[in-house]
C-alpha positions as CSV (number, residue, x, y, z in Angstrom):
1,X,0.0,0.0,0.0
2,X,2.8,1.9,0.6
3,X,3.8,2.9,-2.9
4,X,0.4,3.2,-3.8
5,X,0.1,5.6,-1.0
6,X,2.9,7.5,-2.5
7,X,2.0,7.3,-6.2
8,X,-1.8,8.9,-5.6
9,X,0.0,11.0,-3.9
10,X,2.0,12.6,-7.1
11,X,-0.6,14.8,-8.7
12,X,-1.2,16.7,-5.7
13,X,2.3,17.4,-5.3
14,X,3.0,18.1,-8.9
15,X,-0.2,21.0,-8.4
16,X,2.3,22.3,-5.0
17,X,5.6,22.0,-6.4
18,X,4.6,23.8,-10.0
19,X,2.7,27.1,-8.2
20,X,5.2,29.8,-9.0
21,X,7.7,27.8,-11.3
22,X,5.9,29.9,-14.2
23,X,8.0,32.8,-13.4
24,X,11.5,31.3,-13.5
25,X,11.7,29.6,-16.8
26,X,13.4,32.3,-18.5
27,X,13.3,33.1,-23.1
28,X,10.9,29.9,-21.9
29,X,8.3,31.4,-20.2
30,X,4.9,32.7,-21.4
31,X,4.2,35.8,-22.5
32,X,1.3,35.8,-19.7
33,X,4.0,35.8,-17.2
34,X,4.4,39.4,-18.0
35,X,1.0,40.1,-18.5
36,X,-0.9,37.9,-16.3
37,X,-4.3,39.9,-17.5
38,X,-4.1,38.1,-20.7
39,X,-5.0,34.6,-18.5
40,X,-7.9,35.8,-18.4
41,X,-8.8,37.7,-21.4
42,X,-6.3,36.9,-24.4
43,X,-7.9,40.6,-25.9
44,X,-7.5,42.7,-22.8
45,X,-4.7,45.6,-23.6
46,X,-4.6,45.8,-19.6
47,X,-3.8,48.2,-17.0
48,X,-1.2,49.7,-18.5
49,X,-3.6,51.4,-21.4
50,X,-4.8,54.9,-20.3
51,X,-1.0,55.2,-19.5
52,X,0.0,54.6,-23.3
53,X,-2.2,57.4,-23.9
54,X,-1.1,60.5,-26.0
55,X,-3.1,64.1,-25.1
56,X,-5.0,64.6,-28.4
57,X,-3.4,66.9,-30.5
58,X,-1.1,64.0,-31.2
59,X,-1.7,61.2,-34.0
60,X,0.1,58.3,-34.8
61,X,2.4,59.0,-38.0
62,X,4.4,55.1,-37.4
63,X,4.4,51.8,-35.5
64,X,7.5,50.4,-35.6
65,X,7.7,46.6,-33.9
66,X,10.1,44.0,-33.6
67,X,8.8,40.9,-32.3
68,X,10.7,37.9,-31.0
69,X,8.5,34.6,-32.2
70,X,5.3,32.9,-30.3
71,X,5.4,29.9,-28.2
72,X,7.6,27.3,-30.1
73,X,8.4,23.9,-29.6
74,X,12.1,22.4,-27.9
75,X,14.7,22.5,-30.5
76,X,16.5,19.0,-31.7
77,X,19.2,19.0,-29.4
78,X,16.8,20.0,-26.4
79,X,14.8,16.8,-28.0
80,X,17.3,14.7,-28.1
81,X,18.9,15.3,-24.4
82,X,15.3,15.1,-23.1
83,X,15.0,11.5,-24.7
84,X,18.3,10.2,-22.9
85,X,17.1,11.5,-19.6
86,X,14.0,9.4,-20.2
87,X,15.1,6.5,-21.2
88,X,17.4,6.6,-18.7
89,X,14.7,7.0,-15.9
90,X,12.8,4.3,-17.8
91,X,15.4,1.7,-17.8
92,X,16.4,2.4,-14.1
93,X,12.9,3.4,-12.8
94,X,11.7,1.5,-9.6
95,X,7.8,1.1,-8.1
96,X,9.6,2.2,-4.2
97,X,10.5,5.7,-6.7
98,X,7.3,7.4,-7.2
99,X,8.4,10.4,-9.1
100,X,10.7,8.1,-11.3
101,X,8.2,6.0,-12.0
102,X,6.4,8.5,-12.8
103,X,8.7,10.3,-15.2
104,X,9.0,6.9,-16.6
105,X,5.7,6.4,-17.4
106,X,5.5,9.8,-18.8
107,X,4.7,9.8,-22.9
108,X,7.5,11.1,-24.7
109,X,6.1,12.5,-27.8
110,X,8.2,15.3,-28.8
111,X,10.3,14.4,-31.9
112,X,13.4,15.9,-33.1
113,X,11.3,17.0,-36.5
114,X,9.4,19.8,-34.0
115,X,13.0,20.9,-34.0
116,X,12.0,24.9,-32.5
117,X,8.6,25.1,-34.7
118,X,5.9,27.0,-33.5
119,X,3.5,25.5,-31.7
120,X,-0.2,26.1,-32.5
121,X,-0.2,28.3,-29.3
122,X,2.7,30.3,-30.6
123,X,0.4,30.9,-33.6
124,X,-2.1,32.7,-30.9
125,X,0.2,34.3,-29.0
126,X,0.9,36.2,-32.8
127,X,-2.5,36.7,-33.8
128,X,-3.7,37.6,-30.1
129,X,-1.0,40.6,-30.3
130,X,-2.1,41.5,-33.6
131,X,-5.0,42.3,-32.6
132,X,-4.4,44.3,-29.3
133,X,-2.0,46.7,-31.2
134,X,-4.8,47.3,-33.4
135,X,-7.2,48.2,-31.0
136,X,-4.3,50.1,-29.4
137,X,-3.3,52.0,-32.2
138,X,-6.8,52.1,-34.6
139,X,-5.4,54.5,-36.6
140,X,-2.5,53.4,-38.2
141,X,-4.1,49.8,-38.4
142,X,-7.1,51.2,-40.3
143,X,-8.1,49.8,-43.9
144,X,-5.8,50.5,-46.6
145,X,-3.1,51.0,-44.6
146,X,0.1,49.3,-46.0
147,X,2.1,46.7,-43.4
148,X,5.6,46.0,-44.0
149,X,6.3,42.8,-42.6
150,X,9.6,41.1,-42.2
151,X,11.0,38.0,-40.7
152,X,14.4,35.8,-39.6
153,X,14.2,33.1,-42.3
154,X,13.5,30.4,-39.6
155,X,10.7,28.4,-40.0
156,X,9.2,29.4,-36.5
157,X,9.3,33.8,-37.6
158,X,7.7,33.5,-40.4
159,X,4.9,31.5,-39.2
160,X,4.7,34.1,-36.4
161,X,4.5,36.7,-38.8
162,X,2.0,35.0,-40.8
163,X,0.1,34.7,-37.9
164,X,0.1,38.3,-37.1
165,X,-1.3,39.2,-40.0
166,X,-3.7,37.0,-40.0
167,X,-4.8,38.2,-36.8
168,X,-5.5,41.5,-38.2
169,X,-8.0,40.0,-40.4
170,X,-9.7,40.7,-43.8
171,X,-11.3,43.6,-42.0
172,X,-8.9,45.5,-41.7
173,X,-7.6,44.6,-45.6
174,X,-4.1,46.2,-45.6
175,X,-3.9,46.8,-49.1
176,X,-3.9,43.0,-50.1
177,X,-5.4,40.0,-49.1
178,X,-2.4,38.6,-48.5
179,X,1.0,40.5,-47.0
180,X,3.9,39.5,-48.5
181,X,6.7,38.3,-45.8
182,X,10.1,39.7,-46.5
183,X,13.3,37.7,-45.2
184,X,15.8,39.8,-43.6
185,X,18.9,37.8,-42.0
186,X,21.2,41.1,-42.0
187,X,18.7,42.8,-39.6
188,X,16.8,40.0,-37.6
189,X,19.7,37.4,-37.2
190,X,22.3,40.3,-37.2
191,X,24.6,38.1,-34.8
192,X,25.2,35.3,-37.6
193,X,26.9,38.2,-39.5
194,X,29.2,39.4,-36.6
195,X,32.3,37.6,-37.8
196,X,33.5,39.0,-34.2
197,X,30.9,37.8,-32.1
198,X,30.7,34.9,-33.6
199,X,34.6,34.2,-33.3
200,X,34.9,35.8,-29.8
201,X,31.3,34.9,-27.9
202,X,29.1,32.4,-30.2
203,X,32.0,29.5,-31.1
204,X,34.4,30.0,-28.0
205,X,33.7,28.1,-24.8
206,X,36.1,30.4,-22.7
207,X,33.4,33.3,-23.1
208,X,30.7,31.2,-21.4
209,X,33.4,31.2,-18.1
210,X,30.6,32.2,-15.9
211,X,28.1,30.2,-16.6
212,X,30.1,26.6,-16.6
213,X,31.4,27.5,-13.6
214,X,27.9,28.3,-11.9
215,X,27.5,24.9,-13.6
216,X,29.6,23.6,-11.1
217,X,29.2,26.2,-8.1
218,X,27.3,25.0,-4.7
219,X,24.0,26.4,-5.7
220,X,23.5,24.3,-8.8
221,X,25.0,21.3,-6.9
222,X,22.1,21.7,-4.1
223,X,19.9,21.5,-7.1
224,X,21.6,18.7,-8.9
225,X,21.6,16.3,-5.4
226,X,18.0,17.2,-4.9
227,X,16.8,15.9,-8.2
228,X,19.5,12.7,-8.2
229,X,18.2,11.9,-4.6
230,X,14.3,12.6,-6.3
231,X,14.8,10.2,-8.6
232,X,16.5,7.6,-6.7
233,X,19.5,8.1,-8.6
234,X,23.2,8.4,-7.8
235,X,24.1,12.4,-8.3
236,X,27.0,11.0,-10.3
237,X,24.6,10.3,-13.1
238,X,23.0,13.6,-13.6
239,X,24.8,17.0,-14.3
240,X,23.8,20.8,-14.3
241,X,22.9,20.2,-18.4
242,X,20.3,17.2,-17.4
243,X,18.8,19.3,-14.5
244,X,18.1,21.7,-17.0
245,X,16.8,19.9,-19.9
246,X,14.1,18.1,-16.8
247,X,13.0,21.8,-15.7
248,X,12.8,23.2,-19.2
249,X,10.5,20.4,-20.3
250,X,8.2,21.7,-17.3
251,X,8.4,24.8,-19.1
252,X,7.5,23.2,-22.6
253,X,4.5,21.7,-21.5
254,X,3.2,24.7,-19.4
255,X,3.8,26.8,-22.1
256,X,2.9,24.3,-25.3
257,X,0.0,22.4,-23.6
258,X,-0.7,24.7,-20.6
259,X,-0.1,21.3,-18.1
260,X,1.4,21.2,-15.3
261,X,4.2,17.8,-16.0
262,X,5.4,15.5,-13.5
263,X,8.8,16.8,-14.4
264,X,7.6,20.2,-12.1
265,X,7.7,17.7,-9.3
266,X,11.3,17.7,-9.3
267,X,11.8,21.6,-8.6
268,X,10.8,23.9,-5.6
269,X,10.3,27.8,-6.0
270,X,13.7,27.6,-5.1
271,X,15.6,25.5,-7.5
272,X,13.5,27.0,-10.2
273,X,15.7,31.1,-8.9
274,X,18.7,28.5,-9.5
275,X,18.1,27.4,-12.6
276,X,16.5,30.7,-13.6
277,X,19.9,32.4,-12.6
278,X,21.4,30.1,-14.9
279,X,20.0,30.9,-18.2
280,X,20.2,34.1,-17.4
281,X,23.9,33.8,-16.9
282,X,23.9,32.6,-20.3
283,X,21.6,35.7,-22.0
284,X,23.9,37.8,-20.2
285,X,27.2,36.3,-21.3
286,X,26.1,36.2,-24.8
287,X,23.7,38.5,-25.5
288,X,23.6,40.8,-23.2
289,X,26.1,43.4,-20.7
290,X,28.6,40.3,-20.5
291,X,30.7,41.7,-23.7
292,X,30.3,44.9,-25.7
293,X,30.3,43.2,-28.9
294,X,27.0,41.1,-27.9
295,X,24.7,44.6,-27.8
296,X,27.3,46.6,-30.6
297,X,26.4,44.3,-33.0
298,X,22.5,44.8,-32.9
299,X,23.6,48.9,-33.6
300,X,22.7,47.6,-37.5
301,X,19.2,47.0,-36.9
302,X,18.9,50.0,-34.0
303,X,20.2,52.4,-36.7
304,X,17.3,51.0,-39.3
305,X,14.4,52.0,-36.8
306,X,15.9,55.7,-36.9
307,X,16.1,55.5,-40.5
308,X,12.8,54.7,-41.1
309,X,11.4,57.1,-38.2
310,X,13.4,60.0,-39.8
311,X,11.4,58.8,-43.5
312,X,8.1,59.4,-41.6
313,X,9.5,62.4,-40.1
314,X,10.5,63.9,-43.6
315,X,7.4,62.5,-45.4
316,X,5.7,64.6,-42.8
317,X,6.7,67.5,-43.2
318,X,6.4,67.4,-46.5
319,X,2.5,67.0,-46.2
320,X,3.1,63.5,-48.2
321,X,1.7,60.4,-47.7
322,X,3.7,58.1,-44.3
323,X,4.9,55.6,-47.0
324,X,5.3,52.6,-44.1
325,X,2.8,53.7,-40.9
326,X,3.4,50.2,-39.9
327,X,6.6,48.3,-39.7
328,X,6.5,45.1,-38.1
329,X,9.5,42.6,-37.7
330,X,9.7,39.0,-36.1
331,X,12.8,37.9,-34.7
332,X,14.2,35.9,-31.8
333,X,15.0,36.4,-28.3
334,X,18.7,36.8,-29.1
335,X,17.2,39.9,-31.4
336,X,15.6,41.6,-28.8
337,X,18.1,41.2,-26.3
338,X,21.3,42.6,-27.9
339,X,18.9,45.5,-28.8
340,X,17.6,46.7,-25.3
341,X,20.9,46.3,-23.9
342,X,22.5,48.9,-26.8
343,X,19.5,51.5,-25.5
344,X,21.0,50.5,-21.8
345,X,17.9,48.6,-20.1
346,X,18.1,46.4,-17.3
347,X,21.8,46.7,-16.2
348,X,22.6,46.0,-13.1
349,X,25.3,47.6,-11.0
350,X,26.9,44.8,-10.6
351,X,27.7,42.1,-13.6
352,X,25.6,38.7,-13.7
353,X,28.8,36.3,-12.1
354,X,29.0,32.5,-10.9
355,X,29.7,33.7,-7.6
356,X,26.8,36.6,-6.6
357,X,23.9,34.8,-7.1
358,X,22.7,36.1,-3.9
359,X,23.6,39.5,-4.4
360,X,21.5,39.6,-7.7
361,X,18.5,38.1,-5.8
362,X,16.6,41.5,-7.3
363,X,18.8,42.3,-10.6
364,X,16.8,43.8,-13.4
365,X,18.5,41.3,-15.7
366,X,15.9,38.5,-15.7
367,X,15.4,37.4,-19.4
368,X,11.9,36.1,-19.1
369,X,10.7,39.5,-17.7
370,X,12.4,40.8,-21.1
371,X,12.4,38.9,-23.4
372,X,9.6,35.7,-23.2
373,X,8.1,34.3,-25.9
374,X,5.8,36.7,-28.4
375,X,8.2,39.8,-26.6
376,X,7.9,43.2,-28.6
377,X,9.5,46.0,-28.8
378,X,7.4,49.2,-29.7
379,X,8.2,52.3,-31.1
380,X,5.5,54.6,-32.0
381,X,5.9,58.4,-33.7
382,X,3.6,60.7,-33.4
383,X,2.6,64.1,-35.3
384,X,1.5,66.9,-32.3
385,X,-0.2,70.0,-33.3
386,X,0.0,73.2,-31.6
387,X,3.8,72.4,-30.4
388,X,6.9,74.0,-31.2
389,X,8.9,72.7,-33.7
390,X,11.1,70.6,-31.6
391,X,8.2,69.3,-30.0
392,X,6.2,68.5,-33.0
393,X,7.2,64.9,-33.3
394,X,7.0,62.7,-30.5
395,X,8.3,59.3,-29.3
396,X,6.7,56.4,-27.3
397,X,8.2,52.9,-26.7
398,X,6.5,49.8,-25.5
399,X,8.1,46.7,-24.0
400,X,6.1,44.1,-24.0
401,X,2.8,46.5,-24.3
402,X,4.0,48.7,-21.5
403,X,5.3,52.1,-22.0
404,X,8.9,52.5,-20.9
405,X,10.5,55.1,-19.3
406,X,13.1,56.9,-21.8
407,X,16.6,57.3,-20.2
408,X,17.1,60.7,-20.3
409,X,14.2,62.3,-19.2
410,X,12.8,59.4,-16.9
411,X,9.2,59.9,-18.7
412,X,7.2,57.6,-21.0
413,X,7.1,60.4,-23.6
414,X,10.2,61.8,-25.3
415,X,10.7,64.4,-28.7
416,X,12.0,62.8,-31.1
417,X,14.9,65.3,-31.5
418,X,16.0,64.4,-27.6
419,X,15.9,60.8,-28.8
420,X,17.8,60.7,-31.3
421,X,20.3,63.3,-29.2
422,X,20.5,60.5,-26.6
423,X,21.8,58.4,-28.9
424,X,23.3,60.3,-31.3
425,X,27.1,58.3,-30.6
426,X,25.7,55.0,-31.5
427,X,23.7,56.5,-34.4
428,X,26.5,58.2,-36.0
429,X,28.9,55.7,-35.0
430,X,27.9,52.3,-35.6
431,X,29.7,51.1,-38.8
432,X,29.0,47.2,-38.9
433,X,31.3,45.9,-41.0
434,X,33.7,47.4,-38.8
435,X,32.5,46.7,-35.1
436,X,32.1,43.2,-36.8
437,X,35.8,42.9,-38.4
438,X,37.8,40.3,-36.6
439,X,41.3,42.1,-35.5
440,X,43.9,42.1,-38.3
441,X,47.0,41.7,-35.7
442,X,47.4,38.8,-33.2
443,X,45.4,39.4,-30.1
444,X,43.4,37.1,-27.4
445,X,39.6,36.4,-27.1
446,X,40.1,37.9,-23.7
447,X,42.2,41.3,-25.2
448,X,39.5,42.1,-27.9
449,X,36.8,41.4,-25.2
């Protein structure tokens, strides 16, 4: 009766151990982690609205968005790892080992032809933000209006973008039935053309220092001996790469299936701050404040949004036509991130290291706060009447449908001429090619970073 005892006891502490996991997990976490209105109504724009607000002499002139991907399925290497963990808890599984057992007689049906897709809920999380932006902004998502839409050329973007359009609907008929999705590598995948980042950050192992050694730091190995001793296994058989691969696959099927798996029974709220630590470790080693090159490199695509802002701006002024009133762009997490750390958002005072994982118990850097699935990045331009002429064109930015506070002026509404001021260094100064050039003399990884 014993193990009987134990086994009907699982579900119930599956439900315990899973409350508040939802909030560690990272790029892998829903976008309702963010916005937890949207649980309840996928429609809502939230409480953040009246603040978005602009007084009325302004209009909308350009929406310009750039979108990391909806809700996609594990990768083939995350596949693959998850597959040896199972069979391995299969094979070695006891009846006395409840959550083995369980895990054991868990169906494994991912397959390594998912391989990062987007899943069908992905496909809503798309069409779901579609729609609120339009209800946000009815103006410049009114009929005949033209949308530029672009995309990374993986499989998983372009659905996204796909789906965004067709969340706007035939209602709203932008000018065709049907928008055509441009591929655009150089802007959305900017990092595969960084022959220094990919040299100094992407291919070498030395760069990831910090998070191999949290790897192997006390906090992790806590984890680690908690989940061996769990599974009835010796801790010599699991390592931090395992652990993670068992509590992202909670992640995948919370965010996939909305279920809460018997691989959440493995983690506390606890382990989950562990684990979360370590992936964002990793964002922050390699696309984040870790190494200037990670954020410098994203200056190509930063310096496109001004372009196309200062077209609107010129096409204004010359009482034609805005040309592209809405720009939207679907990338990746690794887009997004490189991006917001360029502008300077969420850097801590302190760097993300192996050994201060208690000091940055409240660190701004949390990736899935940043950058979850279906993240955005909004700017929006606006045409003010009755201003002077610096304040005759305005600037808003939404993060994830919130309005963000603008660096130098600590308000959610800037000019556009103090923008681009603000940033006038990297906008005059980013030369790609050249931030990108490996060094022509001999030099170390750790000199050029």
């Amino acid at each position: 009766m014993a193990p009987c005892r134990a086994a009907c006891l699982l579900p119930l502490l599956v439900a315990v151990a899973s409350a508040g996991l939802g909030g560690y997990f990272g790029t892998k976490s829903r976008y309702e982690e963010v916005n937890p209105h949207l649980a309840e109504d996928p429609l809502s724009l939230g409480p953040h609205a009246a603040a978005a607000r602009l007084p009325a002499a302004c209009a909308p002139l350009q929406l310009r968005a750039v979108l990391r991907h909806g809700t996609r399925y594990p990768t083939a290497g995350q596949i693959r790892r998850l597959a040896e963990l199972h069979g391995r808890l299969r094979r070695a599984a006891a009846p006395s080992c409840p959550a083995a057992a369980a895990l054991a007689a868990w169906p494994m049906w991912y397959e390594e032809s998912l391989d990062g897709r987007l899943a069908p809920r992905g496909r809503r999380d798309m069409e779901h933000l579609a729609r609120r932006l339009a209800a946000r902004f009815p103006a410049l998502f009114a009929a005949r209006r033209r949308l530029a839409l672009a995309s990374s050329s993986k499989h998983r973007c372009l659905q996204s973008g796909a789906a965004f359009r067709r969340g706007l609907g035939p209602s709203l008929s932008l000018g065709a039935d049907e928008t055509e999705i441009e591929v655009n590598d150089a802007l959305m995948r900017f990092f595969d053309h960084c022959d220094k980042f990919v040299a100094f950050v992407e291919d070498n192992d030395t760069a990831m220092y910090q998070v191999n050694a949290f790897k192997e730091g006390p906090e992790m190995r806590k984890v680690l001996e908690k989940v061996a001793s769990a599974l009835c296994l010796p801790a010599s058989e699991l390592n931090a790469d395992l652990v993670q691969v068992a509590f992202l696959t909670c992640s995948y099927e919370l965010a996939i299936k909305n279920v809460t798996s018997p691989w959440c029974s493995l983690f506390s709220e606890e382990d989950a701050k562990v684990l979360e630590y370590l992936n964002d470790l990793k964002q922050y080693w390699k696309r984040g404040y870790g190494y200037d090159i990670n954020s410098r490199s994203s200056c190509i695509l930063f310096q496109d949004i001004f372009q196309q802002l200062d077209k609107a701006v010129d096409e204004s002024r010359s009482s034609k036509p805005i040309s592209s009133p809405l720009i939207v762009q679907v990338g990746h997490a690794e887009t997004l991130q490189p991006l917001l750390a360029l502008m300077g958002y969420f850097k801590d005072a302190e760097p993300l290291q192996a050994n201060n994982y208690i000091r940055q118990a409240h660190r701004k850097f949390r990736s899935g706060r940043i950058v979850p699935y279906a993240a955005n990045l909004v700017f929006v331009l606006y045409h003010c009447e009755q201003k002077t002429s610096k304040e005759e064109y305005q600037v808003q930015m939404l993060l994830n449908e919130k309005p963000m506070l603008f660096h130098h002026s600590n308000e959610t509404i800037s000019t556009y001429a103090d923008l681009k001021s603000y940033y006038k260094d990297i906008l005059q100064n980013c030369h790609f090619e050249e931030v990108c050039e490996l060094p022509k003399v001999n030099g170390t990884v750790a000199d050029e970073l």
